[in-house]
VEXPAVO-535184 format. One record per residue (C-alpha): residue number from 0; x, y, z. Coordinates in steps of 0.5 Angstrom, whole numbers, padded with zeros to 4 digits. Layout:
N
SITE	NUM	X	Y	Z;
...
END
This chain:
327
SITE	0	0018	0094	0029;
SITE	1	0024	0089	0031;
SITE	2	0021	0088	0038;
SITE	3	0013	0087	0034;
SITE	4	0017	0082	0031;
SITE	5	0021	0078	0036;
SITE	6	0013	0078	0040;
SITE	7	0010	0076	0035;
SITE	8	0015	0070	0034;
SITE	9	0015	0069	0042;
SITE	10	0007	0068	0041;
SITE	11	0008	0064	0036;
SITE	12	0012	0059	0039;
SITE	13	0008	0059	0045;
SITE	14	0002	0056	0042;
SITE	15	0007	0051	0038;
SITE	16	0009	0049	0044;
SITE	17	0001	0049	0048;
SITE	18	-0001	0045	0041;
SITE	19	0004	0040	0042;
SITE	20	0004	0039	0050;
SITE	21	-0002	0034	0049;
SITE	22	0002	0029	0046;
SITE	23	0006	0023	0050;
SITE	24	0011	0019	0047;
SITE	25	0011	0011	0050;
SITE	26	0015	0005	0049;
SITE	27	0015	-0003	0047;
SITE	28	0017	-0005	0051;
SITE	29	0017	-0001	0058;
SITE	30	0012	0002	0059;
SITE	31	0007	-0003	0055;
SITE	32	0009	-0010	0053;
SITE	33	0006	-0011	0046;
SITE	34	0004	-0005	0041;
SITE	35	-0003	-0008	0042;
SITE	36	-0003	-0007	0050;
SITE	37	-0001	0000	0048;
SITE	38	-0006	0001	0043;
SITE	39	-0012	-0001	0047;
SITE	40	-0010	0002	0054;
SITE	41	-0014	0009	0055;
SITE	42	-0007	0012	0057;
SITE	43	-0005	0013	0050;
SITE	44	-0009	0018	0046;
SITE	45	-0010	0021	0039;
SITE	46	-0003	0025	0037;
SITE	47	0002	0020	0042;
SITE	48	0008	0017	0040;
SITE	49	0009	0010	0041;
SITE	50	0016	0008	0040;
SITE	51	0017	0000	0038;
SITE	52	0024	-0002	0040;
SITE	53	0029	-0007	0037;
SITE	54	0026	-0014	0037;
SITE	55	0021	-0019	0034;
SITE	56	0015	-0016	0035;
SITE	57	0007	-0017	0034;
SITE	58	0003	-0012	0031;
SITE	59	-0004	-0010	0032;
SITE	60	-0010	-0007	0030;
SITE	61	-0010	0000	0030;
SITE	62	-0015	0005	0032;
SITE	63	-0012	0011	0035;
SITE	64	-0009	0016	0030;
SITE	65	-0002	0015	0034;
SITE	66	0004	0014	0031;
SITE	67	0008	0008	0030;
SITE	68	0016	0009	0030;
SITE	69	0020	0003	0029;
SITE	70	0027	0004	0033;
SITE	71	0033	0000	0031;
SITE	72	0031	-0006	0028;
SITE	73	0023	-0006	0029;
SITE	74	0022	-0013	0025;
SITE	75	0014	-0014	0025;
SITE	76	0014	-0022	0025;
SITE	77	0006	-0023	0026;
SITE	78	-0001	-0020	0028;
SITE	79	-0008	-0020	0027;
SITE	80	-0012	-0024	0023;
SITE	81	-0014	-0021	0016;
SITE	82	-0017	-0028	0013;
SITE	83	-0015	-0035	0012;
SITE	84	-0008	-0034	0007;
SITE	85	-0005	-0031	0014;
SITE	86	-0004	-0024	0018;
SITE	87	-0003	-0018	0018;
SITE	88	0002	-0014	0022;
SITE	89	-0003	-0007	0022;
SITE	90	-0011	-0008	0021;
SITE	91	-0015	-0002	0021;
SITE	92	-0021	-0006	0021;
SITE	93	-0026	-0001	0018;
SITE	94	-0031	0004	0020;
SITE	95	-0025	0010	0019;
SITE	96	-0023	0007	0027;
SITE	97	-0015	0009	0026;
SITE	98	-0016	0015	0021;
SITE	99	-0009	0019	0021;
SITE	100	-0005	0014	0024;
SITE	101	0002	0014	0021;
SITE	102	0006	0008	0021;
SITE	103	0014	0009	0019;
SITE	104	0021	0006	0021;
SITE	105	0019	-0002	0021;
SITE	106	0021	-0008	0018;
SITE	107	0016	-0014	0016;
SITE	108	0018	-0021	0015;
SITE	109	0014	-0026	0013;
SITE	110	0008	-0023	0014;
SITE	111	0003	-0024	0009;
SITE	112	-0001	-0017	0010;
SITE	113	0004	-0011	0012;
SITE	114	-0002	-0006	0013;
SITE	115	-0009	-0008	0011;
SITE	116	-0014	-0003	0012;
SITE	117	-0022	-0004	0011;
SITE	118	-0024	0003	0012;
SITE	119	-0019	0009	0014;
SITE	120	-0017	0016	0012;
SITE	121	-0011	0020	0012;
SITE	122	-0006	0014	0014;
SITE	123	0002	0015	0014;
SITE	124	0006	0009	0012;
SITE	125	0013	0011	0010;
SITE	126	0020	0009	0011;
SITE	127	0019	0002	0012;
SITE	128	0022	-0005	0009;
SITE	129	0017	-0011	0007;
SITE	130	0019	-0019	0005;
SITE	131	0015	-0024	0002;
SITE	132	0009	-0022	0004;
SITE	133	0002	-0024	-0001;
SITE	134	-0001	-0016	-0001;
SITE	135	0004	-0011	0003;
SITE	136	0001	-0004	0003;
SITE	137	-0007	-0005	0003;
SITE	138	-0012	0000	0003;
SITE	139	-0020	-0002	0001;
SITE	140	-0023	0004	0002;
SITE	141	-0031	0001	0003;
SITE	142	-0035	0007	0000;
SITE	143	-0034	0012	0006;
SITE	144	-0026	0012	0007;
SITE	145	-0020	0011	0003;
SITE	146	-0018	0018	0002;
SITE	147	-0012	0022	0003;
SITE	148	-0006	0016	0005;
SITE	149	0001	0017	0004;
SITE	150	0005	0011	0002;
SITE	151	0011	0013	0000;
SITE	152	0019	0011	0002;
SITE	153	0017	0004	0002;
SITE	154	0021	-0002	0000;
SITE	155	0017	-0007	-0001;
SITE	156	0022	-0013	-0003;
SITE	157	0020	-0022	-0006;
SITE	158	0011	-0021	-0006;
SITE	159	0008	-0028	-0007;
SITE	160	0002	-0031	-0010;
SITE	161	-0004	-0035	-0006;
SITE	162	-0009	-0035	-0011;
SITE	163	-0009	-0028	-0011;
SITE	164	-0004	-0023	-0008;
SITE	165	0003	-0022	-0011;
SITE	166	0001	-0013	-0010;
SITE	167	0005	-0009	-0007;
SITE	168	0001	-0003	-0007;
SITE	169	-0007	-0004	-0008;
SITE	170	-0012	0003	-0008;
SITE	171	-0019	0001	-0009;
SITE	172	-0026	-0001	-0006;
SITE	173	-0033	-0005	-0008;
SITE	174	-0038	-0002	-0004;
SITE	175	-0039	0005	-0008;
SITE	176	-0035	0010	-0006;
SITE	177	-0030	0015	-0008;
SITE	178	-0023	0013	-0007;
SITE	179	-0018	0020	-0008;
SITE	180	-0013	0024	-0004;
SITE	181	-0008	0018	-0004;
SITE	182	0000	0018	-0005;
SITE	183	0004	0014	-0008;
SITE	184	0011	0015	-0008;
SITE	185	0018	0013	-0008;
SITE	186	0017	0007	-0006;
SITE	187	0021	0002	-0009;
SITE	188	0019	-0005	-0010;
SITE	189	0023	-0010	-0012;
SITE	190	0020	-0017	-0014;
SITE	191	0021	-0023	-0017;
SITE	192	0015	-0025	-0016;
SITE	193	0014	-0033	-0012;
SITE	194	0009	-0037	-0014;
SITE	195	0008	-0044	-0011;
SITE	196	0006	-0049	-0016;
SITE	197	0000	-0050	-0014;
SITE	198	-0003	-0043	-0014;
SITE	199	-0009	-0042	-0018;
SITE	200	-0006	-0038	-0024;
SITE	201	-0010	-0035	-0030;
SITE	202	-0008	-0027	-0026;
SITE	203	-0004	-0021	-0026;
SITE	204	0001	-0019	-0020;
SITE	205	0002	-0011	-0020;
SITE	206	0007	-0007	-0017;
SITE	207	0002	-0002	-0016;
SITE	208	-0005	-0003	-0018;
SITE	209	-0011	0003	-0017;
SITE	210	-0017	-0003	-0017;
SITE	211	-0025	-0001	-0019;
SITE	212	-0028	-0008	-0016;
SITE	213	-0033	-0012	-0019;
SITE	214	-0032	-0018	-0018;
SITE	215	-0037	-0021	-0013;
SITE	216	-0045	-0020	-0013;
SITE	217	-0046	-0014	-0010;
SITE	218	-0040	-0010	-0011;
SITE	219	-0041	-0003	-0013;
SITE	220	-0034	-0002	-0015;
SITE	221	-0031	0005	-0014;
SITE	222	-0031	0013	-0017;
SITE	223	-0022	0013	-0017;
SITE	224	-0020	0020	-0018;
SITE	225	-0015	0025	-0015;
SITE	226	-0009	0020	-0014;
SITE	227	-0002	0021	-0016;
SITE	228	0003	0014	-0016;
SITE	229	0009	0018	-0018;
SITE	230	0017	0018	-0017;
SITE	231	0017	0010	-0016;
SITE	232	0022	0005	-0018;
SITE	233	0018	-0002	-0020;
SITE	234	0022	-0007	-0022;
SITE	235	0018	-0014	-0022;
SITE	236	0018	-0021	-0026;
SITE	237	0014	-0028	-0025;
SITE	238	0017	-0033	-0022;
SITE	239	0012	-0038	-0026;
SITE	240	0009	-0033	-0032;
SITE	241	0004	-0039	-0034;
SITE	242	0002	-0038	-0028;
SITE	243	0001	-0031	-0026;
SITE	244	0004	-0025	-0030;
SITE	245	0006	-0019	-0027;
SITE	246	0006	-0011	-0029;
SITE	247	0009	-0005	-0026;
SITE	248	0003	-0001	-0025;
SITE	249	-0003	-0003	-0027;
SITE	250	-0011	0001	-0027;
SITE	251	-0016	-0004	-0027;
SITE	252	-0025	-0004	-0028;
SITE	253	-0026	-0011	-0027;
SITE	254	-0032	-0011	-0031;
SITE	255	-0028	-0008	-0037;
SITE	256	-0033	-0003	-0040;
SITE	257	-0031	0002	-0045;
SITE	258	-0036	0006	-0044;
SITE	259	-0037	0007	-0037;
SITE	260	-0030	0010	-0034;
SITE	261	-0030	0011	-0027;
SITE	262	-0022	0011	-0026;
SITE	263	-0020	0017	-0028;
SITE	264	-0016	0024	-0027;
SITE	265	-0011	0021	-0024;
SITE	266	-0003	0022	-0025;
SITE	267	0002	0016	-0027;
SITE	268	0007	0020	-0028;
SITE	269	0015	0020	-0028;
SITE	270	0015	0013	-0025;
SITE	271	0021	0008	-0027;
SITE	272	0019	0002	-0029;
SITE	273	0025	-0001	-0033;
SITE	274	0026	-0007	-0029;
SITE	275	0020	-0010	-0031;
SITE	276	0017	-0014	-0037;
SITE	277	0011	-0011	-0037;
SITE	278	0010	-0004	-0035;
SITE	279	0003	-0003	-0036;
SITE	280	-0004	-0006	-0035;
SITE	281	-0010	-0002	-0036;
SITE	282	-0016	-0005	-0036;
SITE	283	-0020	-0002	-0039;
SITE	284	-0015	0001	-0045;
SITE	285	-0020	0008	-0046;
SITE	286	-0017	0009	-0039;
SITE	287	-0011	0011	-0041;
SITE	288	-0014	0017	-0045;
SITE	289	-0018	0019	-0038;
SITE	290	-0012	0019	-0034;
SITE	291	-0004	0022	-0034;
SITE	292	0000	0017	-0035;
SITE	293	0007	0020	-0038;
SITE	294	0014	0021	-0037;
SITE	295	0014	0014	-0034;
SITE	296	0021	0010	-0037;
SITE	297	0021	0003	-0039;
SITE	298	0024	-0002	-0043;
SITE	299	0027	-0008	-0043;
SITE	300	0028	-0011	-0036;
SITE	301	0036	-0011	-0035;
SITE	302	0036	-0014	-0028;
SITE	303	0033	-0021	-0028;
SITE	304	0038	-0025	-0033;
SITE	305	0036	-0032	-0030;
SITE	306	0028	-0030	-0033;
SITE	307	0031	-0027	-0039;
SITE	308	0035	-0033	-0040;
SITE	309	0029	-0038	-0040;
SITE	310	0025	-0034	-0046;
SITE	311	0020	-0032	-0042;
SITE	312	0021	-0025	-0041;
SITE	313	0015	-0020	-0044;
SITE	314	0010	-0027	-0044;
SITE	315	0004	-0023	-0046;
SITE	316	-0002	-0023	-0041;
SITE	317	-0007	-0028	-0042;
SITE	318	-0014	-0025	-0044;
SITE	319	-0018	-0021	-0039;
SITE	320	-0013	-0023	-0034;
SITE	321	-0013	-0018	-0029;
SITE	322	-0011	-0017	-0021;
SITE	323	-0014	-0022	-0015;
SITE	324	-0012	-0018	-0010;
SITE	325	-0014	-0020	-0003;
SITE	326	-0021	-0017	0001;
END
């Protein structure tokens, strides 16, 4: 019995080792100069490890199930084009191009989208550190992807507004489909909320925010089920609530149609809100009986004294408001 053992976990660690033997691990920079020269090169496939070292670097577009593994000080301080409000640091542009990748260990800097995706599954974005971006971690699912991320340990610090934006971790789709597997957990995102002057106004900033989108002509929204947002700590207030208001969480149908509940089945639970005026926002109010949201702490917010001081702490949401996230 014990030699039957010592084989059997002797034939077990060969194939470990021949499942793994396939992956290569590569560096930027020396073995590429940038993360997008070793994103397209044919030398790197699906399973490579691709080791960003400490420095200012750009990012890129992600079509590889790689991992990403920023070393030392990673610090992403630009990359790809999203739209006109600025870059992103990783795009997945769509299609399910980069399905499985995994981004962790980086820091953004000033970027205005972190992680942005238009269409991908099963991404990993943990452990990294995120400031001042406008939308920090993104995933639109567009009718066929969006399913099964791991967003979790993240620190997502100081969001800003651009007519929009203001979000630290956006779920959601317009074009139909059904957005489910994701989670969303241990991610701490801490904001006083930056809003220029001259921003738009008349919407929320969420901390997290599962969004059926029916804004535009033609969206389809989305079927959002399935997802856990747990174990969080968000604590968020405006820099200007006349403007923008805030909440922690927020669960939003655009069209606010009591009778027509498609964000459903989805656990909001033991998440730590108590740094924010605004806990929850749930548009519309019936999807609080559809989804579990329990053993979530709030209260008053302790940590903003200069927004407490101003009186405008807990200023209620303007009707209809909802979030203007970024597409």
């Amino acid at each position: 019995m014990r030699l039957g053992r010592l084989l059997a976990v002797a034939t077990a660690a060969v194939l470990l080792l021949a499942g793994s033997a396939g992956a290569a691990a590569w560096r930027v920079p020396g073995d590429f100069p940038t993360i997008q020269a070793a994103m397209d090169s044919s030398l790197v496939a699906a399973g490579d490890t691709i080791y960003v070292q400490a420095g200012v670097r750009a990012g890129a577009t992600v079509t590889k199930a790689v991992i990403l593994q920023g070393q030392g000080r990673a610090t992403i301080a630009n990359g790809p084009v999203v739209n006109s409000l600025g870059n992103a640091g990783f795009l997945f542009a769509g299609g399910g191009a980069g399905s499985g990748a995994t981004i962790t260990g980086f820091v953004f800097d000033r970027v205005a989208f972190p992680v942005f995706s238009r269409g991908a599954d099963d991404v990993s974005v943990t452990h990294n550190a995120m400031w001042r971006s406008i939308q920090a971690i993104t995933s639109w699912a567009n009718a066929s992807w969006g399913k099964g991320w791991d967003i979790s340990h993240n620190d997502i610090l100081s969001l800003r507004t651009s007519c929009g934006g203001g979000i630290g971790v956006l779920i959601g789709d317009y074009a139909g489909g059904t957005v489910t597997g994701n989670l969303i957990a241990h991610n701490r995102v801490r904001s006083w909320l930056r809003v220029p002057p001259t921003d738009c106004g008349g919407y929320n900033a969420p901390g997290i925010v599962l969004f059926a989108d029916f804004r535009y002509p033609g969206d389809q929204g989305a079927a959002i089920q399935g997802n856990r947002v747990a174990k969080n700590w968000v604590a968020v207030a405006s820099g200007n609530p006349r403007l923008v208001t805030v909440s922690a969480i927020e669960l939003s149908d655009t069209r606010d149609l009591s009778t027509q509940l498609v964000i459903q089945g989805n656990d909001i639970v033991y998440n730590d809100l108590r740094g924010s005026s605004e806990p929850f926002s749930i548009t519309p109010d019936e999807l609080e009986t559809v989804n579990r949201i329990e053993h979530n702490y709030t209260g008053a917010p302790t940590i903003w004294p200069d927004l407490a001081r101003s009186g405008v702490t807990g200023e209620a949401l303007p009707p209809g408001a909802a979030a203007a996230p970024v597409r």
